[in-house]
N, C-alpha and C positions, 0 to 999 in steps of 0.2 A: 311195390313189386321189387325182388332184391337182382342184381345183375343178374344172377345164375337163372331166375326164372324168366327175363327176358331174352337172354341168349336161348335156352329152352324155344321159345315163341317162333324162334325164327331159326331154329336148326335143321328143315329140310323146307324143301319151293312149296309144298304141300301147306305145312305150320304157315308161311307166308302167305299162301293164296288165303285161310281161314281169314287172318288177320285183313288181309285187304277188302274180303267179303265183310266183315264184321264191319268194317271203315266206311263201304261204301255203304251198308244202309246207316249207320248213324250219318250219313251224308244227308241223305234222303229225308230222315225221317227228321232233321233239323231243318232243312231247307222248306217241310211243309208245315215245322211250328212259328218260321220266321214269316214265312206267310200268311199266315193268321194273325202273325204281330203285327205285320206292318197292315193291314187290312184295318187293323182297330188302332191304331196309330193317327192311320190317314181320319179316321171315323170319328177320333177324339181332334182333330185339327194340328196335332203333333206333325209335321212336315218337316223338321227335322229329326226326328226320332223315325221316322219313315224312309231321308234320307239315308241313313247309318242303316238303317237293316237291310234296304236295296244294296249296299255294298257287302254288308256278311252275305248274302244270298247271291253278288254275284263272285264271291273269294269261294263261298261251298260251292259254286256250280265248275269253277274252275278246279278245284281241287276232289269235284268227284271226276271231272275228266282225266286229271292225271292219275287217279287211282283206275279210273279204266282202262286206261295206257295201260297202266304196269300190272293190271290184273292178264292184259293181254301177254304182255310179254313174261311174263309167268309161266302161262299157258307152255308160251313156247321154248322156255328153256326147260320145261318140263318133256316137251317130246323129244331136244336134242338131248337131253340126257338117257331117255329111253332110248333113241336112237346109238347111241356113245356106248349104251351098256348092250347092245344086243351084238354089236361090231366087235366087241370084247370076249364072243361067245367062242368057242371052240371053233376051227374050220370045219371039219366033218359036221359038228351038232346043226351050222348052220346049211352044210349042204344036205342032210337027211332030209334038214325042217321043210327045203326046199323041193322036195322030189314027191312031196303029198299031192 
């Protein structure tokens, strides 16, 4: 991927939020193939190889929480921008929109 299409990726909160969906199911959907590893890990006698995967699985559990943080705070800099753009509106356009 060259700069310019990763700049792309993440040129509006929107582009962002995609990306941070896309993040959190590769979260997920690693967190239930390392369960099935350490499952037959344990099953083969491998106990540290079991070790090591309890620690990726609790770095993804931690790092799908931070991406639910910031999927949240996304969210919300996405209404104060709605918000920021509607206060930008004409005075009259907003006192008509208010008289319905």
């Amino acid at each position: 991927m060259s700069a310019d299409e990763t700049v792309r990726c993440f040129d509006s909160i929107e582009s962002a939020q995609d990306f941070m969906k896309v993040l959190a199911d590769t979260v997920l959907d690693s967190i239930k193939d390392l369960n099935r590893d350490q499952q037959a890990a344990l099953q083969d006698g491998l106990n540290r190889q079991a070790q090591a995967i309890d620690l990726a699985i609790f770095k993804l559990k931690t790092l799908g929480c931070h991406v639910h943080k910031s999927r949240i705070i996304l969210n919300d800099l996405r209404t104060v921008r709605r918000l920021i753009l509607s206060e930008r509106q004409p005075r009259e356009r907003t006192m008509t929109a208010g008289s319905f």
